[in-house]
C-alpha positions as CSV (number, residue, x, y, z in Angstrom):
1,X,4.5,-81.5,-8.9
2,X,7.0,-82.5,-11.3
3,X,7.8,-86.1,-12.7
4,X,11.6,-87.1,-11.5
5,X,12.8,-87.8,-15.1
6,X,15.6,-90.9,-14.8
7,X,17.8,-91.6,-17.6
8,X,17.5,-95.4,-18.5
9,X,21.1,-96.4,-17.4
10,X,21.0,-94.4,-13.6
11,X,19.1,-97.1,-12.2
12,X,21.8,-99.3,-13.5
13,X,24.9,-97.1,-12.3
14,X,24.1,-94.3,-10.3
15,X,28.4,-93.0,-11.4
16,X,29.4,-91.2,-14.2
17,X,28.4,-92.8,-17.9
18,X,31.0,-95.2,-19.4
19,X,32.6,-93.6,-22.1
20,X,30.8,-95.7,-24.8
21,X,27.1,-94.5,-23.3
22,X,28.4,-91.3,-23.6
23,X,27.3,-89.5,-27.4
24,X,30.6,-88.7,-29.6
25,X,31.7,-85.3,-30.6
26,X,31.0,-84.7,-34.1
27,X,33.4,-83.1,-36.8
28,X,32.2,-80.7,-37.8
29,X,32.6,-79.4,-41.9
30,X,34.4,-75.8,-41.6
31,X,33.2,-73.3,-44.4
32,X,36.3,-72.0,-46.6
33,X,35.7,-68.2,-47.9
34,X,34.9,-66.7,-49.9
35,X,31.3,-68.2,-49.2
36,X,27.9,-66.0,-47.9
37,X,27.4,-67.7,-45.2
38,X,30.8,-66.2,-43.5
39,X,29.5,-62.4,-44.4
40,X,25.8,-63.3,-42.0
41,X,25.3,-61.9,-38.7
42,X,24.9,-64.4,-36.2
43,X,21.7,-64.1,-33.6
44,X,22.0,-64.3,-30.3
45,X,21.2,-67.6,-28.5
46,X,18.6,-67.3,-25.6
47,X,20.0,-69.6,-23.5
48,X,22.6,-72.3,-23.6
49,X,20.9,-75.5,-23.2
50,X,22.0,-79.3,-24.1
51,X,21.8,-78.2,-27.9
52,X,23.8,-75.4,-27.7
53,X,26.5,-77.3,-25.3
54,X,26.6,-80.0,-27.6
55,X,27.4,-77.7,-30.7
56,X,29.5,-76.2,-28.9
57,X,31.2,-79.8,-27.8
58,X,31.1,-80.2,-31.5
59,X,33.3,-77.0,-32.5
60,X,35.5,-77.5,-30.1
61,X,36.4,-81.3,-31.4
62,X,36.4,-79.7,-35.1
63,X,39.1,-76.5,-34.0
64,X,41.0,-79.4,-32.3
65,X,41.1,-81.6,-35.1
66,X,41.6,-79.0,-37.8
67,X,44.1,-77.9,-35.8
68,X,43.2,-74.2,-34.5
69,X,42.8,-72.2,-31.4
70,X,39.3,-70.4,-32.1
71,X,36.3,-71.4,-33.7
72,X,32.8,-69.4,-34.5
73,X,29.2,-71.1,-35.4
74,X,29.5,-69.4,-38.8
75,X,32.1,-70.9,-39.9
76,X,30.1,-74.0,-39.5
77,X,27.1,-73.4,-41.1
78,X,25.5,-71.9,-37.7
79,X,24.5,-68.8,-37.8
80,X,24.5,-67.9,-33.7
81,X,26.9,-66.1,-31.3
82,X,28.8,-68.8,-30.3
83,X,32.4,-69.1,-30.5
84,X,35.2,-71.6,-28.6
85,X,38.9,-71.0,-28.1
86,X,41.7,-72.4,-26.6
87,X,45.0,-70.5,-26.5
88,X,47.0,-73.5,-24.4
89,X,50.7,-73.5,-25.3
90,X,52.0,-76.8,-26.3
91,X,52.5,-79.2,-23.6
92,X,49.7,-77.3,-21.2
93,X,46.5,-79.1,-20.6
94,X,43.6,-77.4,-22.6
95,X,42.1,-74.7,-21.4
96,X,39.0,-74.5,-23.7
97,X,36.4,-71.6,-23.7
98,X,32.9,-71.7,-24.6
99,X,31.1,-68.6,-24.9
100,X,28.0,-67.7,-26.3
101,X,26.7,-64.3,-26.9
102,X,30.0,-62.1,-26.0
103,X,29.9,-58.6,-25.6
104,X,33.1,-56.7,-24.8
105,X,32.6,-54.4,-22.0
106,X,36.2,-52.6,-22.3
107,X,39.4,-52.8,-24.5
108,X,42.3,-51.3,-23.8
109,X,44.0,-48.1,-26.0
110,X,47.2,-50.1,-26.3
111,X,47.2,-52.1,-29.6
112,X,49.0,-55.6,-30.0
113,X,49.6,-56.6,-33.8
114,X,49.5,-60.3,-34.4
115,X,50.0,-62.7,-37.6
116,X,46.3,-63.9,-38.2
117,X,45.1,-66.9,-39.4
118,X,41.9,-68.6,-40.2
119,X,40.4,-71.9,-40.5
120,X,38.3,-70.6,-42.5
121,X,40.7,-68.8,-44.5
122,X,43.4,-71.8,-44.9
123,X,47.3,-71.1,-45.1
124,X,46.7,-67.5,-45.5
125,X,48.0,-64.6,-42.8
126,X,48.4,-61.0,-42.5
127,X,48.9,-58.8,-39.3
128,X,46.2,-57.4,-37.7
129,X,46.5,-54.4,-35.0
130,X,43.6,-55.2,-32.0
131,X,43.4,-53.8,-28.9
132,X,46.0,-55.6,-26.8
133,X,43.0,-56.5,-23.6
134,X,39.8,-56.6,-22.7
135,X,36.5,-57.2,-20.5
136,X,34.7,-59.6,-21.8
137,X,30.9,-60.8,-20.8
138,X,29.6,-64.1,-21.9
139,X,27.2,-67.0,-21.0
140,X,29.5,-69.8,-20.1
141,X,28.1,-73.8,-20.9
142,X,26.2,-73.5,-17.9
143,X,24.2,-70.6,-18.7
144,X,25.6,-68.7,-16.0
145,X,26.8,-64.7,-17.0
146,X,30.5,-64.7,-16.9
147,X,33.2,-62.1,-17.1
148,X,36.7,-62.4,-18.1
149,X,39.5,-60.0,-18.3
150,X,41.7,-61.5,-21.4
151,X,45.4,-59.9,-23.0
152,X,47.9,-61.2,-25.5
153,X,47.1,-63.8,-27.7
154,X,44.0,-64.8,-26.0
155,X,42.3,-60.9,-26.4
156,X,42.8,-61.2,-30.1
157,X,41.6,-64.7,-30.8
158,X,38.3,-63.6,-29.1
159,X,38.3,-60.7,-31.1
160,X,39.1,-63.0,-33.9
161,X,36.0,-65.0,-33.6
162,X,34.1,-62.2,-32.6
163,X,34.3,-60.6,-35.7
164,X,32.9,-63.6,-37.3
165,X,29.4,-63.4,-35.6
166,X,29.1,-60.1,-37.7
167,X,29.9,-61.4,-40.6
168,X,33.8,-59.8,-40.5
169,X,36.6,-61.9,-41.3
170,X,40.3,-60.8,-40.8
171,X,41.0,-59.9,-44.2
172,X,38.4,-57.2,-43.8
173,X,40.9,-55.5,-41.7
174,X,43.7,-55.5,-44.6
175,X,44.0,-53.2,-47.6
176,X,41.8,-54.3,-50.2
177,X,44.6,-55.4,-52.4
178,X,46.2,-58.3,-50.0
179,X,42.1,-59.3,-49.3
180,X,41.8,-59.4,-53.2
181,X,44.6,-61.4,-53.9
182,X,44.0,-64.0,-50.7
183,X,40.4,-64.4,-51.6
184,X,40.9,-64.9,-55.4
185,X,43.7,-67.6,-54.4
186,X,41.3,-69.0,-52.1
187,X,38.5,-69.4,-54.6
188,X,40.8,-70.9,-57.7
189,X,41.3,-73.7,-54.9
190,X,37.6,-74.1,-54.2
191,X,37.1,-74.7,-58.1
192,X,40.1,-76.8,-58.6
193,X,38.4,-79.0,-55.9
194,X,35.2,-79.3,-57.7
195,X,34.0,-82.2,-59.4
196,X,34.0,-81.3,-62.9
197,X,30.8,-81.7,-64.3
198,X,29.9,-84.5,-66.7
């Protein structure tokens, strides 16, 4: 038979953890392309367990922070299939996602093209045509198999992020001119950040 494992603290309160036992959410460092890591393909996690929740606890504090409305473990350095969004409209309370391996099961003919943008890919947009709904299949925090029918702008965030579990970022959809020029702006920044050496 199994040992009962107790946490120290629920012999001392058997309610809910005061805020300051609980562990903080991290802030996580977002990777700015062009960089390798954002071209990987992300594995597949085998199940969602206290690690995974808590990285994903972590993302979702960083795309809240940053400020965004999707994030995906390659952007910060993780290379799994885990993304989180949030589409809430200002003044809603949050309605955060977290999924981990998502597979889309449908999508419909009707495309919806949307202004993208990036967190990854700062203060740069272009339209992107994506399939305007779809069936989606996901673990959930929990573990559990979920399914979720999704349309508007909460179809093509997911999309969004999903393409960055296979190493696609939006600009891949975009003639290679505007790419070019967006990812050679984006790279004069990243050196004009840099120490210079001594």
């Amino acid at each position: 038979m199994a040992k009962l494992k107790r946490h120290w603290c629920d012999a001392v309160d058997a309610g809910p953890a005061a805020s300051y036992l609980k562990p903080a959410m991290a802030i996580l460092p977002i990777i700015v392309a062009p960089d390798p890591r954002l071209k990987l393909h992300a594995k597949p996690v085998t199940r969602v367990d206290s690690r995974v929740r808590r990285l994903m606890d972590d993302m979702l504090e960083t795309m809240y922070e940053a400020p965004g409305i999707g994030l995906a473990a390659p952007q910060v350095g993780q290379a799994l299939q885990l993304i989180v969004v949030d589409c809430a409209r200002e003044g809603e309370p949050p309605q955060p996602l977290r999924i981990a391996n998502p597979e889309i099961l449908w999508a419909s003919d009707e495309l919806m093209t949307v202004s993208e943008g990036c967190l990854s890919l700062p203060e740069h947009y272009a339209d992107v045509a994506r399939p305007a709904a779809i069936k989606l299949r996901y673990l959930d925090a929990e573990n559990e198999i979920r399914e979720l029918d999704a349309k508007g702008l909460l179809a093509t965030c997911i999309q969004h992020e999903m393409d960055h579990l296979e190493g696609v970022l939006f600009v891949d959809h975009i003639s290679s001119l505007k790419r070019g020029i967006i990812l050679r702006k984006l790279a004069k920044a990243k050196r004009q950040k840099s120490p210079v050496p001594a």
